[in-house]
MDAnalysis code that builds the backbone (N, CA, C; Angstrom):
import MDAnalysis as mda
import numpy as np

u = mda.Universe.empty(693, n_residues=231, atom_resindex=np.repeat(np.arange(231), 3), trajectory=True)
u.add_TopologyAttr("name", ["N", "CA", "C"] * 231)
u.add_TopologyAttr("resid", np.arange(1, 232))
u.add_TopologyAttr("resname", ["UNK", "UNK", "UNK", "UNK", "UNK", "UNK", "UNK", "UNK", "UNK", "UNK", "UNK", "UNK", "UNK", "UNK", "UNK", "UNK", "UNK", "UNK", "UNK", "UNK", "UNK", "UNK", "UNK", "UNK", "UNK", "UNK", "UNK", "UNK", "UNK", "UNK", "UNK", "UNK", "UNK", "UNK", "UNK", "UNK", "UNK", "UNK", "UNK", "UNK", "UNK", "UNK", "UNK", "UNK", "UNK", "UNK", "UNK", "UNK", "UNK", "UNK", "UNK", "UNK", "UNK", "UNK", "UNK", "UNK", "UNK", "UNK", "UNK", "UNK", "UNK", "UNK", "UNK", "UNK", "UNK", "UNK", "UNK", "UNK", "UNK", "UNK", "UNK", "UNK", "UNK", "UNK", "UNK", "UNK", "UNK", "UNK", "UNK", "UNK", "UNK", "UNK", "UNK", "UNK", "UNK", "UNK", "UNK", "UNK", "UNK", "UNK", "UNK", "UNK", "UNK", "UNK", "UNK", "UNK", "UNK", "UNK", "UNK", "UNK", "UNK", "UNK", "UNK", "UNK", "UNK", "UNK", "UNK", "UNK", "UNK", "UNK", "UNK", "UNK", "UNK", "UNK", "UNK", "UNK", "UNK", "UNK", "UNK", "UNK", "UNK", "UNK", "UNK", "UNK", "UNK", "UNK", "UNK", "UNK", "UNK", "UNK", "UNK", "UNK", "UNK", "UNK", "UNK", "UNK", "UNK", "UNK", "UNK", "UNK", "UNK", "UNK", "UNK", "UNK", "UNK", "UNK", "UNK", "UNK", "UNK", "UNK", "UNK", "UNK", "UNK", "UNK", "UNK", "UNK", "UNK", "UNK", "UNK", "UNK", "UNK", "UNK", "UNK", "UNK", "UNK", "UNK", "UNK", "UNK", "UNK", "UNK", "UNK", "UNK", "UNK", "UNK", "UNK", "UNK", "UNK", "UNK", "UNK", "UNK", "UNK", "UNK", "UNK", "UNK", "UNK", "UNK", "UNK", "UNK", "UNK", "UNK", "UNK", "UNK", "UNK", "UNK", "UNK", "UNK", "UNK", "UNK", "UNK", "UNK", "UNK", "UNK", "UNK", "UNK", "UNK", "UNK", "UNK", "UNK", "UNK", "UNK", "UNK", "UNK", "UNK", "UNK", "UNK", "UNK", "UNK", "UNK", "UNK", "UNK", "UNK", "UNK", "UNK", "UNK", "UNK", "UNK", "UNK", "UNK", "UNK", "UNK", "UNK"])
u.atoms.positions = np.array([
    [7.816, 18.399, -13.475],
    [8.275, 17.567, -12.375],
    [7.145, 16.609, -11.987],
    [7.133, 15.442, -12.311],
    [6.360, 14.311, -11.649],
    [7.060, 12.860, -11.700],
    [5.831, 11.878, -11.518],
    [6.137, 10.753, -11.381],
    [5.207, 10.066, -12.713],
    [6.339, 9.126, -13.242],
    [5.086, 8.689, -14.641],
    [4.764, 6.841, -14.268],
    [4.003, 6.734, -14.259],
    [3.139, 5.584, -13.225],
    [2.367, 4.935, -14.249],
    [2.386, 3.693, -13.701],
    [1.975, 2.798, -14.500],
    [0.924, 1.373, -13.629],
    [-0.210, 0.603, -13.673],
    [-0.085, 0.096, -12.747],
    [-1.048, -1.112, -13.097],
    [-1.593, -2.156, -12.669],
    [-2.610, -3.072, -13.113],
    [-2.775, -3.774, -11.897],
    [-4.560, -4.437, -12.248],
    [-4.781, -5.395, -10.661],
    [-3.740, -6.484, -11.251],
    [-4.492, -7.475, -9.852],
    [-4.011, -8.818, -9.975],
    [-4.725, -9.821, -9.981],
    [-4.229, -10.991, -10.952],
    [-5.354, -11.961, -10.413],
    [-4.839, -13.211, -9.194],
    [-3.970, -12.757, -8.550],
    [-3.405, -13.428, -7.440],
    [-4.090, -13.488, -6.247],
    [-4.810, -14.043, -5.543],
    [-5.530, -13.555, -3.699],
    [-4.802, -12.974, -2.813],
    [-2.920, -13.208, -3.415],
    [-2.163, -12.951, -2.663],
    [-1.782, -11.285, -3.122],
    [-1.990, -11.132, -4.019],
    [-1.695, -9.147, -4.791],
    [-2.722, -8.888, -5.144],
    [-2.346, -7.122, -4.413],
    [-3.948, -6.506, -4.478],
    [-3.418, -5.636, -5.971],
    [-1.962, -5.292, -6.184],
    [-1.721, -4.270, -7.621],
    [-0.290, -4.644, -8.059],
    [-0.142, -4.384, -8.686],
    [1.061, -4.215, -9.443],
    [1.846, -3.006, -10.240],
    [2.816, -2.159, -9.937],
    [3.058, -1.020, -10.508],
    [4.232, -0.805, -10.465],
    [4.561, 0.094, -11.627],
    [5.939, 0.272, -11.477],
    [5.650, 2.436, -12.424],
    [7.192, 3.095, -11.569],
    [7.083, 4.198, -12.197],
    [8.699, 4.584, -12.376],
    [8.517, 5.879, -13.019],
    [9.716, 6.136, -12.616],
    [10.029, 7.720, -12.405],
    [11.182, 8.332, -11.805],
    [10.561, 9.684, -11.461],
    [11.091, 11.003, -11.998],
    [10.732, 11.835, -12.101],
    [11.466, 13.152, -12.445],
    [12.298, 13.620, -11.310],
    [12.307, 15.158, -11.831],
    [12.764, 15.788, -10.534],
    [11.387, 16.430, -9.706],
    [11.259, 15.500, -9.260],
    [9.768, 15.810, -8.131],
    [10.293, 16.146, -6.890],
    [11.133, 15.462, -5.901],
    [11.562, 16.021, -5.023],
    [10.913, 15.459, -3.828],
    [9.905, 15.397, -4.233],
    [8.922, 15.135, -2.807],
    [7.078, 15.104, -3.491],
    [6.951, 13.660, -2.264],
    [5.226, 13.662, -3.015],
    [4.821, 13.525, -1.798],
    [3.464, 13.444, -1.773],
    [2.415, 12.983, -0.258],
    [2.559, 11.531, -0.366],
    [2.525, 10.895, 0.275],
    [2.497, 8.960, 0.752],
    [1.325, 9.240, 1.632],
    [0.427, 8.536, 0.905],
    [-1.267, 9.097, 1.765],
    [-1.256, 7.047, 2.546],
    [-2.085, 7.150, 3.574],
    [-2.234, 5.989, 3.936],
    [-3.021, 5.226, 3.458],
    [-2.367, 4.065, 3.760],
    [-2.466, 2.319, 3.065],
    [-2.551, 1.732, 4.171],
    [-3.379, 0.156, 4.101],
    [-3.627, -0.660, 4.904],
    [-2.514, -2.152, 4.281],
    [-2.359, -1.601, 3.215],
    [-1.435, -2.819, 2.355],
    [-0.030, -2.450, 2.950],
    [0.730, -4.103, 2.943],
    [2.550, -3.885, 2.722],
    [2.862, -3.845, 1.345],
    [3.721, -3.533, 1.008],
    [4.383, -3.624, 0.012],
    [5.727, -3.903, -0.659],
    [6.250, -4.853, -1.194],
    [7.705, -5.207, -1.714],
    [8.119, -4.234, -3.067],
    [9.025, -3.049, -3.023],
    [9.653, -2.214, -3.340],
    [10.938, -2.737, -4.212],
    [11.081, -2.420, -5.484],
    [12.163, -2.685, -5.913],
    [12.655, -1.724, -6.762],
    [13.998, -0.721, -6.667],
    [14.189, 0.762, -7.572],
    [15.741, 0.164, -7.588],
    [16.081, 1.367, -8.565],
    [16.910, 1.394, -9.223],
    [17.345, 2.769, -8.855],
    [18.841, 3.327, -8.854],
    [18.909, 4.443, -8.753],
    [21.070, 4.811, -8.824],
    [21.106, 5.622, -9.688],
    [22.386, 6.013, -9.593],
    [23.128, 4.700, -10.052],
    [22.343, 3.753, -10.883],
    [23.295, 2.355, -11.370],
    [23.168, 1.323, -10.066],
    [22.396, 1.624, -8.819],
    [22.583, 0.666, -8.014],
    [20.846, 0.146, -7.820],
    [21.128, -1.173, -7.375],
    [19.674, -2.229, -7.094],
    [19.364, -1.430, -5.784],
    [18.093, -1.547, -5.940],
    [17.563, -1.321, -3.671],
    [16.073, -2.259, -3.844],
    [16.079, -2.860, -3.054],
    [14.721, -3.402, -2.518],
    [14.426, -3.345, -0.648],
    [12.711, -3.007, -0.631],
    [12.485, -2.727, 0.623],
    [11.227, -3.166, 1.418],
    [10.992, -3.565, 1.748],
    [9.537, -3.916, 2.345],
    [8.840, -3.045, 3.115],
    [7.942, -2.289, 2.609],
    [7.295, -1.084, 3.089],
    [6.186, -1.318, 3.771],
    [5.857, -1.154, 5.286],
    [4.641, -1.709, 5.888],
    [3.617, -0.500, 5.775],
    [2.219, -1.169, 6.012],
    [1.109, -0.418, 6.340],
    [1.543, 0.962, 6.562],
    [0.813, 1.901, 6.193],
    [1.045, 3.225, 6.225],
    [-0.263, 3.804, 7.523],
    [-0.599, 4.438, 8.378],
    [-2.108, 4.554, 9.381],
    [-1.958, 5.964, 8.883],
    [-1.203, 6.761, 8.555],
    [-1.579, 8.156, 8.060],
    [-0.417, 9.136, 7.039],
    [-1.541, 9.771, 6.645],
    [-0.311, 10.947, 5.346],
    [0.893, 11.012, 5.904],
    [2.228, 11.389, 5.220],
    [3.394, 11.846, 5.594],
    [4.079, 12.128, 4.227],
    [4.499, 13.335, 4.124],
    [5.428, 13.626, 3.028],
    [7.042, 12.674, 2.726],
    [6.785, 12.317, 1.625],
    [8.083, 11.259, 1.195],
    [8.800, 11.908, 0.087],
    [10.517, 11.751, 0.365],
    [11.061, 12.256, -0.905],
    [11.457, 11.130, -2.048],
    [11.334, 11.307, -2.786],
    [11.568, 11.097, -3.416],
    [13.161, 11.406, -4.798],
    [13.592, 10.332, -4.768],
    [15.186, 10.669, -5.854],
    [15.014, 10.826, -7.207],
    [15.344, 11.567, -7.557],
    [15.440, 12.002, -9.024],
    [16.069, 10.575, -9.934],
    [15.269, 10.546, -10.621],
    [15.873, 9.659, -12.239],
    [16.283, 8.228, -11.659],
    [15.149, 8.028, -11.015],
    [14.960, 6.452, -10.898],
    [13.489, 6.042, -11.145],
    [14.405, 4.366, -10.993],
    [12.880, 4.025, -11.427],
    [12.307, 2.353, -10.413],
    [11.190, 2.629, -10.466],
    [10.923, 1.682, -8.924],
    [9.650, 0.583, -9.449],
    [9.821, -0.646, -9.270],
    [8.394, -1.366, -9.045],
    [8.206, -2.118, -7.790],
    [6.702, -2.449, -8.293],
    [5.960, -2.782, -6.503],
    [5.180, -3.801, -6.605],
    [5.068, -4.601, -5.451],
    [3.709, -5.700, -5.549],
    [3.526, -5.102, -4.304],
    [2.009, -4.787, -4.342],
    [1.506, -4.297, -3.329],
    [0.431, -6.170, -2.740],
    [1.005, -6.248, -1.816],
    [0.185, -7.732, -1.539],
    [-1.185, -7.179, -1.072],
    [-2.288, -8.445, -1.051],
    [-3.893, -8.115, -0.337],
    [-3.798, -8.270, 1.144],
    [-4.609, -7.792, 1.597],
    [-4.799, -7.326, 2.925],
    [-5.181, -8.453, 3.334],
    [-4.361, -9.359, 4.619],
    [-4.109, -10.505, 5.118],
    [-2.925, -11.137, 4.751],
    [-2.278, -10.958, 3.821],
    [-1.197, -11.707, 3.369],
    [0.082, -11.446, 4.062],
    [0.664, -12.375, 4.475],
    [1.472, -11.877, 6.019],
    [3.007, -12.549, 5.049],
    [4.278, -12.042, 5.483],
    [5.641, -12.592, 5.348],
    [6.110, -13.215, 6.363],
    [6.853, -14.189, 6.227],
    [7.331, -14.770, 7.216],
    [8.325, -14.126, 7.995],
    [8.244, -14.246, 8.790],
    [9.404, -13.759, 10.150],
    [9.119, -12.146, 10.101],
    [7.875, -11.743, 9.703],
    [7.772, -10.078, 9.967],
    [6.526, -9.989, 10.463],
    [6.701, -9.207, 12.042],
    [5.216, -8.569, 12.761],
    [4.778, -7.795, 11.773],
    [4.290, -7.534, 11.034],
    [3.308, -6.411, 10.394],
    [2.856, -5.041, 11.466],
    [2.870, -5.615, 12.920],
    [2.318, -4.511, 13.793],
    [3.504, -3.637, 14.203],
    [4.722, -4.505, 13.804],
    [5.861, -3.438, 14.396],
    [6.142, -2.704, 13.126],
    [5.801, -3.079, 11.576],
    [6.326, -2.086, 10.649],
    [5.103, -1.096, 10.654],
    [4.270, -0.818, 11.091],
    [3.057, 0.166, 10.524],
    [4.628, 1.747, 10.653],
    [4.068, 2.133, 9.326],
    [4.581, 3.632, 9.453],
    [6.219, 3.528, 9.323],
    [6.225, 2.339, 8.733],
    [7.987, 2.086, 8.470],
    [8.256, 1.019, 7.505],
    [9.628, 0.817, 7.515],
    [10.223, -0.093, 6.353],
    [11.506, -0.709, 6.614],
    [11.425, -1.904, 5.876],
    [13.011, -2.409, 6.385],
    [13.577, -2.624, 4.985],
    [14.703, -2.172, 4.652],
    [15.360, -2.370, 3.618],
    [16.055, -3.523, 3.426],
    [16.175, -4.348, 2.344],
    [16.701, -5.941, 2.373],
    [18.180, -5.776, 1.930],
    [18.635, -6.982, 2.326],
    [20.365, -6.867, 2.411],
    [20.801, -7.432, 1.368],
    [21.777, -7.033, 0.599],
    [22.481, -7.847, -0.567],
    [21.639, -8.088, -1.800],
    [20.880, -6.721, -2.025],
    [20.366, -6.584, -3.483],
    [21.134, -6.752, -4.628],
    [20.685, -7.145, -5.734],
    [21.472, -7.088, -7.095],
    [20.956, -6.791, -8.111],
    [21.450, -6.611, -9.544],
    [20.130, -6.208, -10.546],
    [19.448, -7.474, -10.651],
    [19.885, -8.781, -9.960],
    [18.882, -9.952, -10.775],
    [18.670, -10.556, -9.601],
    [18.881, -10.027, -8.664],
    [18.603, -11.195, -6.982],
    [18.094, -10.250, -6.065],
    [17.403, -10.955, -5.475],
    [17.155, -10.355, -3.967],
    [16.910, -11.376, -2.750],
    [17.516, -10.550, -1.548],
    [17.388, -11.827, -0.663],
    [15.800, -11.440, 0.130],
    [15.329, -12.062, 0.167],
    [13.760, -12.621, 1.280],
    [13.579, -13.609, 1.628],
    [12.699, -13.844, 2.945],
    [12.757, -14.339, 3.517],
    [13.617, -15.620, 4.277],
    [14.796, -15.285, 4.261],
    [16.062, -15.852, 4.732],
    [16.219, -16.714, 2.630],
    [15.802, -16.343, 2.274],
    [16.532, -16.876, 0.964],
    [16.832, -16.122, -0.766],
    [17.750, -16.565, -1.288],
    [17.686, -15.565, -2.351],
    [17.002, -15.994, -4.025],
    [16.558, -15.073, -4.066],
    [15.369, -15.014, -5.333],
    [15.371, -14.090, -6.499],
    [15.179, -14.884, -7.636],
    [15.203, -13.864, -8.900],
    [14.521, -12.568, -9.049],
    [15.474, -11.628, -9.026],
    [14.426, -10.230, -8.906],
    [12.901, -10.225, -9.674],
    [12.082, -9.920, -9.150],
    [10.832, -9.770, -9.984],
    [10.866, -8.462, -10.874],
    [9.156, -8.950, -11.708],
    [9.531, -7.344, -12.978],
    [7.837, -7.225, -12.795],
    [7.466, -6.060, -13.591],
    [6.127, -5.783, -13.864],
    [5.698, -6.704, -14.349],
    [5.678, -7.881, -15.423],
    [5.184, -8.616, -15.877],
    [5.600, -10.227, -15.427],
    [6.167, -10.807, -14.819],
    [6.129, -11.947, -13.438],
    [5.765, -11.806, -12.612],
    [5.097, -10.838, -11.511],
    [5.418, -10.630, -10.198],
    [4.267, -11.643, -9.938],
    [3.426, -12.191, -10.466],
    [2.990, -13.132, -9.789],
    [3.123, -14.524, -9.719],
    [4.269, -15.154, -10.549],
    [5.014, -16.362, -10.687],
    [6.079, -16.037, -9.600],
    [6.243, -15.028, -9.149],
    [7.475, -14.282, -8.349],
    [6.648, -14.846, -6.873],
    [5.390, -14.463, -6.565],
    [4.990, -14.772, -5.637],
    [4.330, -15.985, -5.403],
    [3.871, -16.793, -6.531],
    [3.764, -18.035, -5.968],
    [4.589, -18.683, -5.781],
    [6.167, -18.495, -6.241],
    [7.032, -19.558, -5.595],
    [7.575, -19.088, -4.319],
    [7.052, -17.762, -3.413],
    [7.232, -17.118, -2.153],
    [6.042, -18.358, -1.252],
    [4.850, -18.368, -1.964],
    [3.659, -18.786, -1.393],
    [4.216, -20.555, -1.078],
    [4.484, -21.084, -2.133],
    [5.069, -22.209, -2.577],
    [5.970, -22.697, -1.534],
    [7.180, -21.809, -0.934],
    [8.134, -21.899, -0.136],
    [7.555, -21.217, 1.681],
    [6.536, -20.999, 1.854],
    [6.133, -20.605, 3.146],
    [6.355, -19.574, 3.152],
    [6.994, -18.104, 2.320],
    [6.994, -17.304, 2.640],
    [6.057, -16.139, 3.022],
    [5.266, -16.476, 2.263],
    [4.184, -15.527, 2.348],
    [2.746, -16.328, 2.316],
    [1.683, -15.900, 3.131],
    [0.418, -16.583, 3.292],
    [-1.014, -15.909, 3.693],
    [-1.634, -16.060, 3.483],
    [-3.196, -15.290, 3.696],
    [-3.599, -15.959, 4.465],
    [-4.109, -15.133, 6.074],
    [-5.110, -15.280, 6.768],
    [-6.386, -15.595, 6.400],
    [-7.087, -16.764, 6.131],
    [-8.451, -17.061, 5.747],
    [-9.514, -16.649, 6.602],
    [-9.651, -16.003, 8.194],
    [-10.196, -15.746, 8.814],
    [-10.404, -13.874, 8.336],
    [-9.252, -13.669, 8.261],
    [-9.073, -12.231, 8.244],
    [-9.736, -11.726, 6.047],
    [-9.001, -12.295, 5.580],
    [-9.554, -12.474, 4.234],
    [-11.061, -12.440, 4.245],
    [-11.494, -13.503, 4.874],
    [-13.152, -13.664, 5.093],
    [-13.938, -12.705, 5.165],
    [-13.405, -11.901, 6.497],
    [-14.192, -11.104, 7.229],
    [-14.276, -9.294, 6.333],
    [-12.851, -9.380, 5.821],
    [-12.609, -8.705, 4.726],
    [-13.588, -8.473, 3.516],
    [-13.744, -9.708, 2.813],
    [-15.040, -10.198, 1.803],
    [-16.324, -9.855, 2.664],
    [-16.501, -9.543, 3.532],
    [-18.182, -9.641, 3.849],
    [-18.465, -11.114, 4.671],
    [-17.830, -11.862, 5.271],
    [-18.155, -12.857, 6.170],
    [-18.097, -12.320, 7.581],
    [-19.155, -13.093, 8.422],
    [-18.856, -13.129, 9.899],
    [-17.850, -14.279, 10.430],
    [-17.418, -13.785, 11.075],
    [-16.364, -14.898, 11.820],
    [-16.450, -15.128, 13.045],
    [-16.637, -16.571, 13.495],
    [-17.345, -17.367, 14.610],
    [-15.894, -16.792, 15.636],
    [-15.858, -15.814, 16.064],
    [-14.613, -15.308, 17.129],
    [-14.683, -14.371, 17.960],
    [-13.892, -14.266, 19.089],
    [-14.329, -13.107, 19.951],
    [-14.094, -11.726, 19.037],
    [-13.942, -11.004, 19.817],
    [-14.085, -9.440, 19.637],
    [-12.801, -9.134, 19.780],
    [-12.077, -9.926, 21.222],
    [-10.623, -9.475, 21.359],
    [-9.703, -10.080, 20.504],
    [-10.083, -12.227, 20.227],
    [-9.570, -13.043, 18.619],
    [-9.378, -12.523, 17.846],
    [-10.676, -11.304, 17.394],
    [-10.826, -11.196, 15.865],
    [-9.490, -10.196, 15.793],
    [-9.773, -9.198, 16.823],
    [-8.793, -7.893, 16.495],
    [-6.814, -8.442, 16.712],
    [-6.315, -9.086, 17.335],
    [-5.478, -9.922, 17.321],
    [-4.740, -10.425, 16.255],
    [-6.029, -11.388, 14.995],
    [-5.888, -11.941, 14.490],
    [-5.826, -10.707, 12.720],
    [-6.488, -9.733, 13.193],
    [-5.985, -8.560, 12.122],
    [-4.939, -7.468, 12.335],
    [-4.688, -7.296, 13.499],
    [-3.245, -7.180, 14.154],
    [-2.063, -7.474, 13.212],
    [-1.993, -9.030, 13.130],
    [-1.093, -10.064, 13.565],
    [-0.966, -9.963, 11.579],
    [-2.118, -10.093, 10.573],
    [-2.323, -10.703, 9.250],
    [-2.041, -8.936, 8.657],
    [-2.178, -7.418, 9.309],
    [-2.443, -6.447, 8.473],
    [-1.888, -5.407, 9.170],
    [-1.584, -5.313, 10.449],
    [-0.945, -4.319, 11.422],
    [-1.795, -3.491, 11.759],
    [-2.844, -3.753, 11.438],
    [-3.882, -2.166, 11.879],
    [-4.869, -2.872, 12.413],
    [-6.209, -2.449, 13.023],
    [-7.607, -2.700, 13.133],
    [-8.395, -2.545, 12.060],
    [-9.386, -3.616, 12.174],
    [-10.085, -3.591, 10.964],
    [-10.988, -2.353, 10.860],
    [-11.052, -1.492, 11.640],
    [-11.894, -0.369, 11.665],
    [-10.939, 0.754, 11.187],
    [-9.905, 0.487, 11.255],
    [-8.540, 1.920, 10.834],
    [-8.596, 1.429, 9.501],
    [-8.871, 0.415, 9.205],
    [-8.538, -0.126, 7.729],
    [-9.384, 0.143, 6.723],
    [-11.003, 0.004, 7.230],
    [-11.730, 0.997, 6.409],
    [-12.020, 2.424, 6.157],
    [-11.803, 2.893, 7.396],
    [-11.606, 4.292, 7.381],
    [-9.931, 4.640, 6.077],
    [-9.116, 4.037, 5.869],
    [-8.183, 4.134, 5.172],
    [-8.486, 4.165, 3.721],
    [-9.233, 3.120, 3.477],
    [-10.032, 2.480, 2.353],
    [-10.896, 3.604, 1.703],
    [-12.078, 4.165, 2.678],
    [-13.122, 5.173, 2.578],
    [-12.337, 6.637, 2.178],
    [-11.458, 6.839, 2.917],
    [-10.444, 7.931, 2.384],
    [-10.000, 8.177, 1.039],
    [-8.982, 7.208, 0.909],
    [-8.304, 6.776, -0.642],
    [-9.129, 6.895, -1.654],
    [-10.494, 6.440, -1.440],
    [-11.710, 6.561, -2.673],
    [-12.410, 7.513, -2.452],
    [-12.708, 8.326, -1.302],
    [-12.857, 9.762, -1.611],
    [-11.425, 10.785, -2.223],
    [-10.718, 10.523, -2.208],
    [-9.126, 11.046, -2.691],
    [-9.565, 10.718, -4.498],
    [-9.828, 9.695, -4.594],
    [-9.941, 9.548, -6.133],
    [-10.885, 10.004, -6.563],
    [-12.627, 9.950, -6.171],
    [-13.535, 10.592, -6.560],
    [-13.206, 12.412, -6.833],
    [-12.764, 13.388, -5.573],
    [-12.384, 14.510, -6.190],
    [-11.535, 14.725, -7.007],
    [-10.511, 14.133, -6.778],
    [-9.189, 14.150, -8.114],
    [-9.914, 14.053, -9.521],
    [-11.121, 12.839, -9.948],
    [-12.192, 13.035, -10.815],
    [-13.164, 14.075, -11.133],
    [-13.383, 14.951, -9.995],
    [-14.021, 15.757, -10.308],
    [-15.658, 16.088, -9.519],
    [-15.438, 14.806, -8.826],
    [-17.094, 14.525, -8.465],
    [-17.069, 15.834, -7.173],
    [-18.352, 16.878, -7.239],
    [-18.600, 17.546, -6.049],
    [-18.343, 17.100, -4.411],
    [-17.861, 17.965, -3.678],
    [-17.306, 17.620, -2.073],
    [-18.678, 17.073, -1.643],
    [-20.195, 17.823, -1.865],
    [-20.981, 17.548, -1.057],
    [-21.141, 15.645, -1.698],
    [-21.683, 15.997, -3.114],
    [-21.635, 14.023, -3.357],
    [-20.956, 13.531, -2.756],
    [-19.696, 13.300, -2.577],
    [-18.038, 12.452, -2.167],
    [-18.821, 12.208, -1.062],
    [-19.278, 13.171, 0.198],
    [-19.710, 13.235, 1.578],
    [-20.901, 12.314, 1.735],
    [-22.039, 12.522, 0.282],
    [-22.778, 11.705, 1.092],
    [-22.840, 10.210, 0.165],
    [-22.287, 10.261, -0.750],
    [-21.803, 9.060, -1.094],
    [-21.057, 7.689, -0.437],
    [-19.941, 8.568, 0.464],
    [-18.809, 7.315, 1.552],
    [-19.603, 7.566, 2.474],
    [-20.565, 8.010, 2.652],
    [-21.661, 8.178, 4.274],
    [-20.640, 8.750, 5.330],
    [-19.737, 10.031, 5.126],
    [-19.520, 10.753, 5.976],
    [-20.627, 11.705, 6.407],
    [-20.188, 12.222, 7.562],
    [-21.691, 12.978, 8.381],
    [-21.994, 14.254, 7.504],
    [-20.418, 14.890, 7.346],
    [-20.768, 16.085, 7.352],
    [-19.393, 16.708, 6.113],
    [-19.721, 17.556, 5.566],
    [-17.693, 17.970, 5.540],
    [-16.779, 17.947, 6.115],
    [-17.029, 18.506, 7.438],
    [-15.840, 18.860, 8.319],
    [-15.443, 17.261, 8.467],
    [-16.595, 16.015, 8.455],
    [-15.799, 14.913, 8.798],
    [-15.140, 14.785, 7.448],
    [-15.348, 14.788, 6.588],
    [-15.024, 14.357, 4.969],
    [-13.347, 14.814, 5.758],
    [-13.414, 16.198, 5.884],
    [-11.805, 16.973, 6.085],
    [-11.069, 16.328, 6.910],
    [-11.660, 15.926, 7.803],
    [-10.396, 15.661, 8.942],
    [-10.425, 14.283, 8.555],
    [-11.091, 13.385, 7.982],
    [-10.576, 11.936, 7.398],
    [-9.214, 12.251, 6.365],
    [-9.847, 13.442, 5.577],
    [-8.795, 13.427, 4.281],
    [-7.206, 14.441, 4.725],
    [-7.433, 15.022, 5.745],
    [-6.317, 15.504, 6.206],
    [-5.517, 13.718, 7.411],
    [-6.242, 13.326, 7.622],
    [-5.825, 12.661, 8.957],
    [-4.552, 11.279, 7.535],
    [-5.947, 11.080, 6.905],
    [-5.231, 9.903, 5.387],
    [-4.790, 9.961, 4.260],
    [-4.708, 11.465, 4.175],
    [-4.334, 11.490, 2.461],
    [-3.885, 13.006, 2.769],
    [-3.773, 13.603, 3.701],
    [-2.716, 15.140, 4.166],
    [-3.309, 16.387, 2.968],
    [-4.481, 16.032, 2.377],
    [-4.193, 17.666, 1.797],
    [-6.277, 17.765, 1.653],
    [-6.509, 18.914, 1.331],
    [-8.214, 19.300, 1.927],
    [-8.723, 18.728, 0.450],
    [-10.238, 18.747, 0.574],
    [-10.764, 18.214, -0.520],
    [-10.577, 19.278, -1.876],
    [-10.411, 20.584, -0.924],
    [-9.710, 21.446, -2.139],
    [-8.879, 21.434, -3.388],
    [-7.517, 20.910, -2.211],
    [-6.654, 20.696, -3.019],
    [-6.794, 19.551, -3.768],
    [-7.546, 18.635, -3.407],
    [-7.412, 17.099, -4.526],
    [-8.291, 17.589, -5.471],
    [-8.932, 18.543, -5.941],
    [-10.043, 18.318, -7.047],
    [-9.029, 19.766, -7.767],
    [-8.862, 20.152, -7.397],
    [-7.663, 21.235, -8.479],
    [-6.350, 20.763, -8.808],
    [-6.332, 19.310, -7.890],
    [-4.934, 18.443, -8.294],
    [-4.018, 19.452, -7.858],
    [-3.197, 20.038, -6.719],
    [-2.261, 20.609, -6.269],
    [-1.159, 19.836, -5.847],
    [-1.326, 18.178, -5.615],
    [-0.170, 17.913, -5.142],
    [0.107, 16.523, -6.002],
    [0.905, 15.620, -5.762],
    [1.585, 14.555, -6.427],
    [1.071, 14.010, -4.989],
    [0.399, 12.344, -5.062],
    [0.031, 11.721, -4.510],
    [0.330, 10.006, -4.452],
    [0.880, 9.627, -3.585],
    [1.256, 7.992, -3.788],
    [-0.569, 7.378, -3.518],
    [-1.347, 7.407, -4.449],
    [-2.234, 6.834, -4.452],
    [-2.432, 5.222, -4.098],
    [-1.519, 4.676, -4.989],
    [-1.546, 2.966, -4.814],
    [0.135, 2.683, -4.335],
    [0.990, 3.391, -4.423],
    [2.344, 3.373, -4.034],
    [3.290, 4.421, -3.200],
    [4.142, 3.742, -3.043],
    [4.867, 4.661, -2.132],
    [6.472, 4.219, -2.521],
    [7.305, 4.961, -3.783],
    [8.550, 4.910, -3.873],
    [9.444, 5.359, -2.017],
])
């Protein structure tokens, strides 16, 4: 019982990955938290579904349907859709109306379904048409720039481009790559003083708070994990 996954960067500013899987009878995986949205497109029982999945701020168990199969553009952090708060989807999703196997409707218009290998001709004609756009302030500050702005601007303005604070966002970040380092194998104490957590107990309650299972379980691999996705 798993999920067989597949996935690659991007060279878009606007996509941080690209992936597509498809699933067994798994039943249910962890959906560990993400600072990214994501555009969802599965297949299931002969019917189309597409969904726009916002920011995730912490673990939650997701089920998952048997004998489908799903791809994703996970966009970069700043890249906003039109006519969607990002701050009202954290921890949710809106499913799009009048899917087909070759259309989907976004942003008030309808568009050739994307695949694993377009999705980024898929999104520059989103970018192209106003649908989708990157915060250059928020992007910046992202990269390692200071930004000439208040304290209350800045947080507002990552609000508004990512749904979270930029401080929930690295802590999200710091998580996820301690999640992958044990899944590799690397010792709890390295992982700890490697991401410059204090101690274990902080290592734990980051990795319980963002990714729901102890450093235990990720280095003996006990659970199925939406690492970069979330069917």
């Amino acid at each position: 019982m798993s999920l067989s996954f597949e996935d690659r960067p991007s060279g878009s500013p606007l996509v941080e990955r690209v992936w597509r899987s498809r699933s067994d009878d798994i039943g249910e995986m962890t959906s560990i938290a993400s600072g990214h949205w994501t555009l969802v497109v599965w297949a299931e029982g002969g019917s189309a579904f597409a969904a726009v999945q916002g920011p995730e701020s912490r673990a939650s168990p997701a089920p998952v349907p048997p004998d489908a199969t799903f791809f994703g553009i996970r966009f970069s952090l700043g890249t906003t859709l039109r006519g969607l708060a990002l701050d009202r989807l954290v921890d949710g999703d809106i499913e799009l109306p009048d899917v087909t196997r070759r259309t989907l409707w976004l942003g008030g218009s309808r568009w050739p379904r994307p695949d694993f290998d377009d999705a980024e001709s898929f999104v520059d004609a989103l970018a192209e048409a106003g649908v989708v756009a990157r915060d250059p302030v928020v992007a910046g500050v992202l990269d390692g720039q200071r930004a000439d702005l208040s304290v209350r601007t800045l947080r507002r303005r990552f609000l508004a481009a990512t749904g979270l604070p930029h401080q929930t966002l690295v802590q999200i970040e710091r998580a996820r790559r301690a999640a992958t380092l044990l899944g590799d194998g690397v010792p709890i104490p390295e992982v700890t003083h490697e991401l410059g957590y204090f101690d274990h107990p902080h290592l734990a309650r980051s990795l319980r708070r963002f990714v729901g299972h102890s450093a235990t379980e990720l280095r003996e691999r006990r659970t199925q994990l939406s690492v970069l996705y979330k069917p």
